[in-house]
C-alpha positions as YAML, in Angstrom:
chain: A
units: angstrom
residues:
- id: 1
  name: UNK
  ca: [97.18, 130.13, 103.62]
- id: 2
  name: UNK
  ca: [94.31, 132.15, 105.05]
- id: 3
  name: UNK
  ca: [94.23, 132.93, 108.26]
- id: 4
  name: UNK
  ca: [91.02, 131.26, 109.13]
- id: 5
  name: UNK
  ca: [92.53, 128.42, 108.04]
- id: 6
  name: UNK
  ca: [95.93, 128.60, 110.05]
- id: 7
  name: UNK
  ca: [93.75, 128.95, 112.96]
- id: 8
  name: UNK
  ca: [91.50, 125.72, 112.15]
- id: 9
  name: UNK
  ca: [94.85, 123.90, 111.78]
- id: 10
  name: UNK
  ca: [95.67, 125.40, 115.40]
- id: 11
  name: UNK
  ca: [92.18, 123.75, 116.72]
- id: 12
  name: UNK
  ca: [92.57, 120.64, 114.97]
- id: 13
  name: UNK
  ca: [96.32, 119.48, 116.15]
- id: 14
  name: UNK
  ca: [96.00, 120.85, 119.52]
- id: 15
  name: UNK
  ca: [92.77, 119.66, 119.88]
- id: 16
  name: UNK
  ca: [94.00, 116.21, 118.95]
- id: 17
  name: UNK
  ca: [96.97, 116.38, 121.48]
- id: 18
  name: UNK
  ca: [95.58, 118.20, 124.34]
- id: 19
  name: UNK
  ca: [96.31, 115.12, 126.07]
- id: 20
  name: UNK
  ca: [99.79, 114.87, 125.14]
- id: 21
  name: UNK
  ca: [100.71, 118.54, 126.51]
- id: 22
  name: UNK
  ca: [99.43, 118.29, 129.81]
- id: 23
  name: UNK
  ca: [102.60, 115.78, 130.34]
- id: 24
  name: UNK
  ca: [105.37, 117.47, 127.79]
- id: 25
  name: UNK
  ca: [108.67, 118.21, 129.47]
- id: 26
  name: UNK
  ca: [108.88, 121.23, 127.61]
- id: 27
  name: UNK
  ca: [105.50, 122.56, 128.31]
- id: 28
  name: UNK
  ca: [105.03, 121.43, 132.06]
- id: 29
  name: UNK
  ca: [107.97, 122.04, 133.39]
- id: 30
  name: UNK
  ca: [110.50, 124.22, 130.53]
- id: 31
  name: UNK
  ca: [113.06, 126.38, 132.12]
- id: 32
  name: UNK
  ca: [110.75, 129.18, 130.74]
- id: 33
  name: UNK
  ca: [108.42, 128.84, 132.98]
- id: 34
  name: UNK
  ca: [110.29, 129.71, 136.71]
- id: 35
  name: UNK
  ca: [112.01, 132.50, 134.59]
- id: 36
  name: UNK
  ca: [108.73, 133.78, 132.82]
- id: 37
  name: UNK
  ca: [107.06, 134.28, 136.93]
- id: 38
  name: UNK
  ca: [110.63, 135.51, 137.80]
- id: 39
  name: UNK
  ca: [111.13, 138.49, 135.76]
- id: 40
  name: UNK
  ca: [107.04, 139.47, 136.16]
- id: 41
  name: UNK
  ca: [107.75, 139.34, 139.74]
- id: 42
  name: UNK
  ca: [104.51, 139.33, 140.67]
- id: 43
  name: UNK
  ca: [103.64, 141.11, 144.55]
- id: 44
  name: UNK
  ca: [100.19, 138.96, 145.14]
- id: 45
  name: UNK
  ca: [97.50, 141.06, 144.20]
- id: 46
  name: UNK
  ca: [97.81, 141.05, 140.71]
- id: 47
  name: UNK
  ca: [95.48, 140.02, 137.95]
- id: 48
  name: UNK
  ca: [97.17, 137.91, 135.27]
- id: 49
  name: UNK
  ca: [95.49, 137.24, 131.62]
- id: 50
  name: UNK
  ca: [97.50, 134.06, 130.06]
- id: 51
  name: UNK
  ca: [96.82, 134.12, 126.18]
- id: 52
  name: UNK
  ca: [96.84, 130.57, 124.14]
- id: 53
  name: UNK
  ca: [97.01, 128.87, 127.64]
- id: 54
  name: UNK
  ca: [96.82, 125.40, 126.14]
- id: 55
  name: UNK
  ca: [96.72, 123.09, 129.37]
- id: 56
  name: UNK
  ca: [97.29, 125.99, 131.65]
- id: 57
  name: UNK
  ca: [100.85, 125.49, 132.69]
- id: 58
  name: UNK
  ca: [101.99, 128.91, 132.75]
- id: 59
  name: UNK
  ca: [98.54, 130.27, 134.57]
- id: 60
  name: UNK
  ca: [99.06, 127.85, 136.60]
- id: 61
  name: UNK
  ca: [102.86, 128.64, 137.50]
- id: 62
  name: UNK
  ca: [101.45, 132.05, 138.11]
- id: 63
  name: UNK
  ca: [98.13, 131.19, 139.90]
- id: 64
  name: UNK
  ca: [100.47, 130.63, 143.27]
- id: 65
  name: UNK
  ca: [101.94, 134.34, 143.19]
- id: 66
  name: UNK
  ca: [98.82, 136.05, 142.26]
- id: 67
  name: UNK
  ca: [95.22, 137.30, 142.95]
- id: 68
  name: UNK
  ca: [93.59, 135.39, 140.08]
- id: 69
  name: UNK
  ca: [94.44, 134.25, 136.97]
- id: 70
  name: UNK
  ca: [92.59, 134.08, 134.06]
- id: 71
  name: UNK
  ca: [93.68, 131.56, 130.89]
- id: 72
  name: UNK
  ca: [92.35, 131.81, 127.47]
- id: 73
  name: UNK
  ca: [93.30, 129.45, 124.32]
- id: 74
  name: UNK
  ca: [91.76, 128.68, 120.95]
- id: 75
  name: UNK
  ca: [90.64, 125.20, 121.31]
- id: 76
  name: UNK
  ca: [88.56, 123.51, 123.77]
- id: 77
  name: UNK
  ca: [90.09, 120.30, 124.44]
- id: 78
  name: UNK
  ca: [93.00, 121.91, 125.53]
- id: 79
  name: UNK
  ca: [91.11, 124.07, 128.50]
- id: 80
  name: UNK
  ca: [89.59, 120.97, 129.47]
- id: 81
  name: UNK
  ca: [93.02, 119.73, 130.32]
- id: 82
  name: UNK
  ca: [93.39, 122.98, 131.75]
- id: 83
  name: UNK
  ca: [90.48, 122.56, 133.85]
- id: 84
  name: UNK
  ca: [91.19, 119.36, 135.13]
- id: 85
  name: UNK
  ca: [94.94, 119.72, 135.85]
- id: 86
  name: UNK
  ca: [93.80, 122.73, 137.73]
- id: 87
  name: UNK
  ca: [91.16, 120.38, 139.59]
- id: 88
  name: UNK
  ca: [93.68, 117.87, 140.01]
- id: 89
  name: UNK
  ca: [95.96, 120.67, 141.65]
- id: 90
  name: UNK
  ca: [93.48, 122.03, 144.09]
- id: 91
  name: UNK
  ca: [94.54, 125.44, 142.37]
- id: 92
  name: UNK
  ca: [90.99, 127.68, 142.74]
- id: 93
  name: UNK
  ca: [92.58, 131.10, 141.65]
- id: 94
  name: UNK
  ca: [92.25, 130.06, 137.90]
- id: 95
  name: UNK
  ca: [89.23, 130.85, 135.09]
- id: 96
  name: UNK
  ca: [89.86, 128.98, 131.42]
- id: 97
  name: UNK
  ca: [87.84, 130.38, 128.94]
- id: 98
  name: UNK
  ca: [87.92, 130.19, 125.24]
- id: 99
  name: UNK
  ca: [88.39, 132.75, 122.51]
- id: 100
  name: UNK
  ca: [91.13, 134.16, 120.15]
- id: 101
  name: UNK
  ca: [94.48, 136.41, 120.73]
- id: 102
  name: UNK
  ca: [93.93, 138.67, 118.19]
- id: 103
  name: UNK
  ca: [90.20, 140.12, 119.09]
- id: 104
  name: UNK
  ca: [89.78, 139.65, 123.05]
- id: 105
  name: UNK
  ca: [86.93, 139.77, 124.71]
- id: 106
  name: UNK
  ca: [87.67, 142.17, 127.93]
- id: 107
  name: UNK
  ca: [87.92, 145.92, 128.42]
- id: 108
  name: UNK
  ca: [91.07, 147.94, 127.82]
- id: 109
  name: UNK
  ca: [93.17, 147.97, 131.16]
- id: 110
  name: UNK
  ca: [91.52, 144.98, 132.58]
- id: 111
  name: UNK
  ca: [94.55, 142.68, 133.77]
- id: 112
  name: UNK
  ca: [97.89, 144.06, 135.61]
- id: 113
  name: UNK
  ca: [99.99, 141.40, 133.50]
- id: 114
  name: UNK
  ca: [99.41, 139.63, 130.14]
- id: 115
  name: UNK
  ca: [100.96, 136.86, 129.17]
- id: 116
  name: UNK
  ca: [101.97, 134.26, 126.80]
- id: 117
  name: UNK
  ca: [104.71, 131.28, 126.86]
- id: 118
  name: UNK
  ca: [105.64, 129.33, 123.63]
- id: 119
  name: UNK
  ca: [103.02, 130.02, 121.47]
- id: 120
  name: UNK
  ca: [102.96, 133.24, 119.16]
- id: 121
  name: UNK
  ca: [104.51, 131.09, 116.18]
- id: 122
  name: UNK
  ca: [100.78, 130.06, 115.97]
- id: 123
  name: UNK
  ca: [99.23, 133.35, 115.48]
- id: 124
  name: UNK
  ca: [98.19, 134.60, 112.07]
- id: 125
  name: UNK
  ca: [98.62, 137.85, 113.04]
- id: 126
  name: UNK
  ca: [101.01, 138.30, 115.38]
- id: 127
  name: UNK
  ca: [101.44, 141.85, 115.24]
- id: 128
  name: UNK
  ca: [97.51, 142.53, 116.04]
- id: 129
  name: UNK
  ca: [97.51, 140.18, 118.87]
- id: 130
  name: UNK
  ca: [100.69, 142.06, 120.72]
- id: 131
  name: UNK
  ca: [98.22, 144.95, 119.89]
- id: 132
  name: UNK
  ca: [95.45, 143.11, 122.19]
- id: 133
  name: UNK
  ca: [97.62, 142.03, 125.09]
- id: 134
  name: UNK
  ca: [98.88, 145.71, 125.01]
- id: 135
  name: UNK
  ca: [94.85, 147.27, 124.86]
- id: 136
  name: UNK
  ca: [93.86, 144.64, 127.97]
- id: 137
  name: UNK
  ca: [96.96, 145.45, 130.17]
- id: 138
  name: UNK
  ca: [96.57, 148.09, 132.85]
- id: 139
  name: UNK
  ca: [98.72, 151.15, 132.38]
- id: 140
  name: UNK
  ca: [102.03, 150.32, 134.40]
- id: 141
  name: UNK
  ca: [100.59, 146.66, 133.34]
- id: 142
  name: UNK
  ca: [103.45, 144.10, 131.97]
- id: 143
  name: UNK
  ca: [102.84, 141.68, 129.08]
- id: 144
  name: UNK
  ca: [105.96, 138.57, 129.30]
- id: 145
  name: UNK
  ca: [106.25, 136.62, 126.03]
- id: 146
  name: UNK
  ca: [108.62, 133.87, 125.67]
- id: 147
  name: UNK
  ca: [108.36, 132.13, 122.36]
- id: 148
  name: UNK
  ca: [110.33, 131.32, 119.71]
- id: 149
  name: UNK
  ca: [113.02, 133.48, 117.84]
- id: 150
  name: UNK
  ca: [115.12, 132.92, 114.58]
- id: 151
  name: UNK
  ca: [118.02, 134.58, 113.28]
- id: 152
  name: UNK
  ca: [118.08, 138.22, 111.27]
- id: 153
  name: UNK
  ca: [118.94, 136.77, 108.55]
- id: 154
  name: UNK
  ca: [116.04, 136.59, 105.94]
- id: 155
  name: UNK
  ca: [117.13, 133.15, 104.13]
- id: 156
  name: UNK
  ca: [117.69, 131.45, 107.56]
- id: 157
  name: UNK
  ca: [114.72, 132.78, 109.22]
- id: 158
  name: UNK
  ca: [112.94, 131.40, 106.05]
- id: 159
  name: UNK
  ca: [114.60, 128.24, 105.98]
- id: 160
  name: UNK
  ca: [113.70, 127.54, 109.89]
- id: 161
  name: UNK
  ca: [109.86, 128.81, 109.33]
- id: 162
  name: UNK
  ca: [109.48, 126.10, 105.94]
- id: 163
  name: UNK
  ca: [111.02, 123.42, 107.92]
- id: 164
  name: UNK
  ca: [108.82, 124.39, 111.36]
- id: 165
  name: UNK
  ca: [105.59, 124.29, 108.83]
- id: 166
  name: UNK
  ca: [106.95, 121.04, 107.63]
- id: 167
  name: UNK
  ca: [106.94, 119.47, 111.20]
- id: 168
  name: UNK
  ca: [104.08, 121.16, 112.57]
- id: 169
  name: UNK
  ca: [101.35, 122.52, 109.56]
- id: 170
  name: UNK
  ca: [100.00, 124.43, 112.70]
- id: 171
  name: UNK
  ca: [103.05, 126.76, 113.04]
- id: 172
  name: UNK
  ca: [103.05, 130.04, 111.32]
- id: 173
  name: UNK
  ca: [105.86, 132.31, 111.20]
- id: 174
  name: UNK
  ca: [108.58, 132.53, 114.09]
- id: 175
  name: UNK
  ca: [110.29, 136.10, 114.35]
- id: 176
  name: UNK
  ca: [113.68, 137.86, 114.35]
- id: 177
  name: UNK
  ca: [114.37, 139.82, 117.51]
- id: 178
  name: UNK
  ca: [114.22, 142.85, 115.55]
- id: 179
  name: UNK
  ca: [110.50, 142.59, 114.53]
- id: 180
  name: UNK
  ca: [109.69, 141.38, 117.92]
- id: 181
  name: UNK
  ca: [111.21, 144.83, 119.04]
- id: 182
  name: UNK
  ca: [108.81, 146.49, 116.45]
- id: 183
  name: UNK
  ca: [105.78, 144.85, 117.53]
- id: 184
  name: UNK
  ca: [106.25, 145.99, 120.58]
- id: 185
  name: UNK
  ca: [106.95, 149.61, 119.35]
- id: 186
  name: UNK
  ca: [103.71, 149.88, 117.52]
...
């Protein structure tokens, strides 16, 4: 499938259940997303990028333990949740904005941490958007993922990825730990 196309899937179901994610267990309150703030250990004054924020849980775990936070997804309907959960919060330290994980719109070195919870299984191009988080994060900067791995093994790994597109047509290809490790080494 081409990639445009995996990404209008992403707009379409999301956009559909925006609604439905600014209550999931998993997405508003996952064990994932103490531990993600945890290990970034953030000291106050940083400024954190959150990639395919959907309804802005994870900026909005951060927003507390930062300067400002700024959340960018794919599909609109989903920053309006983020927008109005925000509102609903009284959290002011947070900026949604829309646009894409693999080409992103700010200067190299712009944020001190990049993140991005439960979601690269979505991305076309996974490898270009680690890439991006990489060009946009300071030197000394961290980028935190926490998403979804599968075995080495290529006939499991294949197996779990047909059955994931099965359930969710959106989903595109979860990794093996080792080709996480080489994303990050490119």
């Amino acid at each position: 499938m081409a990639e445009v196309d995996k990404k209008a899937q992403v707009q379409e179901f999301f956009g559909a259940n925006a609604s439905a994610y600014t209550t999931s267990t998993v997405h508003a309150s996952g064990p994932s997303l103490e531990r993600l703030v945890s290990e970034v250990a953030p000291k106050g004054h940083e400024l954190v990028l959150d990639i395919a924020t959907g309804t802005g849980h994870n900026a909005l775990s951060f927003a507390p333990h930062v300067h400002q936070v700024v959340g960018l997804d794919l599909t609109a309907p989903m920053l309006a949740e983020a927008c109005h959960l925000a509102s609903t919060r009284a959290i002011t330290n947070v900026r949604f904005f829309q646009g894409d994980s693999e080409h992103l719109p700010f200067r190299n070195g712009s944020f001190d941490v990049v993140t991005c919870r439960v979601a690269p299984h979505h991305f076309p191009d996974v490898a270009s958007a680690i890439r991006e988080m990489a060009r946009v994060c300071r030197p000394g900067g961290c980028v935190a993922i926490v998403d979804n791995v599968t075995p080495e093994d290529q006939e499991a790994c294949a197996y779990i990825n047909a059955w994931e597109i099965l359930r969710d047509p959106s989903h595109h290809w979860a990794y093996p730990l080792s080709e996480w490790h080489q994303f990050f080494a490119q």
